[in-house]
C-alpha positions in Angstrom: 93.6 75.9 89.2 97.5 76.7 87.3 99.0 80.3 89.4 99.7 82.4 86.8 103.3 83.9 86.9 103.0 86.6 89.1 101.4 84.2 91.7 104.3 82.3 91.2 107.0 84.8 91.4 104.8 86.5 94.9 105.0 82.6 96.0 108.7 82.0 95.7 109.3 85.9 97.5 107.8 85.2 100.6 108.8 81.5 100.8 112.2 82.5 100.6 111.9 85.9 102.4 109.2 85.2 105.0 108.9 82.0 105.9 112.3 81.8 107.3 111.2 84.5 109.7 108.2 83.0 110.8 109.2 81.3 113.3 111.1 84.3 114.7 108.1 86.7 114.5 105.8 83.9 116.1 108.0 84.1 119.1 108.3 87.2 119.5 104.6 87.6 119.5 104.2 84.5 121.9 106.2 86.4 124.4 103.4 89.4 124.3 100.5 87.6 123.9 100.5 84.1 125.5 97.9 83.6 122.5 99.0 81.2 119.3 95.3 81.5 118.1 96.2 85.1 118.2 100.0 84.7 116.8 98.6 83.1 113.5 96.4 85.5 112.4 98.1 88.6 112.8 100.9 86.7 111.1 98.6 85.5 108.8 97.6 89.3 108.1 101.2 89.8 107.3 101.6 87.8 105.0 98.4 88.9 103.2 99.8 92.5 103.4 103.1 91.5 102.2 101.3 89.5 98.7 99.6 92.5 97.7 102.6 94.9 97.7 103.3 95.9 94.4 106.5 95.7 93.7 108.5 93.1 96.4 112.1 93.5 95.0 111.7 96.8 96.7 111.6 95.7 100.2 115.2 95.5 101.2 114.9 93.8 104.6 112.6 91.2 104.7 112.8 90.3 108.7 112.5 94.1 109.1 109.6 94.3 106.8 107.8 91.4 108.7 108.6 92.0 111.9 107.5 95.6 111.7 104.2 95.0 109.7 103.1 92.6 112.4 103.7 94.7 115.1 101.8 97.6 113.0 98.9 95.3 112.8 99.3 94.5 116.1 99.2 98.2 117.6 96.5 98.5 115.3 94.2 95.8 116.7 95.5 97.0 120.7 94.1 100.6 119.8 90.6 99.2 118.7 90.3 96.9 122.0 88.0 98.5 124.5 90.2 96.9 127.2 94.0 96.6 127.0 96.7 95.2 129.0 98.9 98.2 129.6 101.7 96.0 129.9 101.6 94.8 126.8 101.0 98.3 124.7 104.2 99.4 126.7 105.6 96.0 125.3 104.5 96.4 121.7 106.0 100.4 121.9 109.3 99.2 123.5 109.8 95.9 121.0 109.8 98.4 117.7 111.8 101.5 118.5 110.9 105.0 117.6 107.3 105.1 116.3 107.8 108.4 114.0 109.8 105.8 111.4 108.2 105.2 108.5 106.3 102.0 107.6 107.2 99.0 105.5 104.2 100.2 103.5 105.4 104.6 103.7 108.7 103.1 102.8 107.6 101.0 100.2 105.2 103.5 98.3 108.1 106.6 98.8 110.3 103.7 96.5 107.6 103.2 94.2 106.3 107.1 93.7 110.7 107.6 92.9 110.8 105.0 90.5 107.7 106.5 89.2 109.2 110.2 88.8 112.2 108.8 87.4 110.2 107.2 84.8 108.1 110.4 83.7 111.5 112.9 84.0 112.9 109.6 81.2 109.7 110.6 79.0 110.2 114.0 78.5 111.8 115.4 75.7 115.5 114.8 75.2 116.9 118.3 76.0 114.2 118.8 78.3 114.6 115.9 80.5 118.8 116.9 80.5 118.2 120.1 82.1 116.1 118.8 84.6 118.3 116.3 85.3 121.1 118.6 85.4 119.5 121.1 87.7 117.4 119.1 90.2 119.3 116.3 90.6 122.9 117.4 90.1 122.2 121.0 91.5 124.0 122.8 88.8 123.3 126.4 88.4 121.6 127.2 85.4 124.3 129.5 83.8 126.5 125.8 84.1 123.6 124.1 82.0 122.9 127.2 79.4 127.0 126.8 78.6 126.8 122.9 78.5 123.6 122.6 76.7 124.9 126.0 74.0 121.5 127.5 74.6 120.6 130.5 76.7 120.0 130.9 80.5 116.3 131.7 79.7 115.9 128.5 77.5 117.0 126.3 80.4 114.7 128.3 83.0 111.9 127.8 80.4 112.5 123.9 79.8 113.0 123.6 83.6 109.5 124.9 84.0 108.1 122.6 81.6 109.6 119.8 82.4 108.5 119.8 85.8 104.9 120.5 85.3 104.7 117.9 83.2 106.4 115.8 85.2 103.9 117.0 88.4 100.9 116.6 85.9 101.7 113.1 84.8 101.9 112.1 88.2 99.1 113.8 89.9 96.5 112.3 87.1 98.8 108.6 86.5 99.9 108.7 83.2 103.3 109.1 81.5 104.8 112.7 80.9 104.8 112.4 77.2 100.9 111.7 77.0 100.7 114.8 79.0 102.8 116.9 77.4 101.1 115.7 74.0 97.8 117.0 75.7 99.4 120.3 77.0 100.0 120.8 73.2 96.2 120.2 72.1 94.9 123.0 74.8 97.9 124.8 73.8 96.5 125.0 69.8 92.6 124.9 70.7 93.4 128.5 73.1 95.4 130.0 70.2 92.3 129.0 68.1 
């Protein structure tokens, strides 16, 4: 059975990005758990966790990505066990470093949920999407926006507002800001009605 290009391109990522590492992780492991059985399936795991993230290009350290989504599973699969080694859960929480940083996963999704804003503040309306720009993520006041846009302080407070509800409502339902803002204008007529 052909892969189909995506396959393909998720193929050449983590033959290029992970499998280099392997070996690396495997030892690591070996050195906790005396176990190869259990090496290769938690690296296995791994890997399986690493074909179904969305967008790879996103994970900017590979080694870090793999090394800390093993250990994740493994810490996972320790906390399930009815019995465990207490060496080697002081092991596993020594190996990783601080335990309140973020995932491969958190880190991963916090990318994608950015590149997802940025997308619905590009589908607003042209003036709309400048004053947002302009106030939330250059942090200029909105008397400097009102003089740069030629339009009045209450304009840019009013554009601000929509523009970031639509922006919020796009994302909390999944669809782009201009499909929401298009319904917004529907409930808008059928109230007036």
């Amino acid at each position: 059975m052909p892969m189909d290009a995506d396959s393909k391109r998720r193929t050449a990522w983590v033959a290029g990005n992970l499998l280099p590492i392997e070996g690396d992780v495997r030892a690591w492991l070996l050195r906790r758990l005396n176990r190869p059985d259990e090496a290769d399936d938690l690296i296995q795991e791994a890997y399986c966790r690493a074909w179904t993230v969305t967008e790879l290009g996103a994970i900017l350290n590979p080694k870090a990505y793999f090394f800390r989504t093993v250990r994740n599973i493994l810490i996972d699969q320790v906390r399930r066990a009815a019995v465990v080694q207490i060496g080697l859960m002081a092991d596993i929480e020594s190996a990783g470093g601080q335990e309140d940083l973020a995932s491969p996963e958190r880190i991963l999704s916090a990318r994608q949920d950015l590149n997802r804003v940025q997308t619905l503040i590009d589908a607003l309306p042209d003036r709309c999407r400048r004053i947002v720009i302009m106030r939330k993520i250059r942090g200029m006041s909105q008397r400097e926006i009102a003089h740069e846009c030629g339009v009045t302080e209450s304009v840019v407070e009013n554009d601000l507002r929509r523009g970031l509800s639509l922006v919020l409502k796009a994302f909390e339902i999944g669809e782009p800001a201009e499909r929401s803002r298009t319904a917004d204008r529907r409930a808008s007529k059928r109230a007036r009605s």
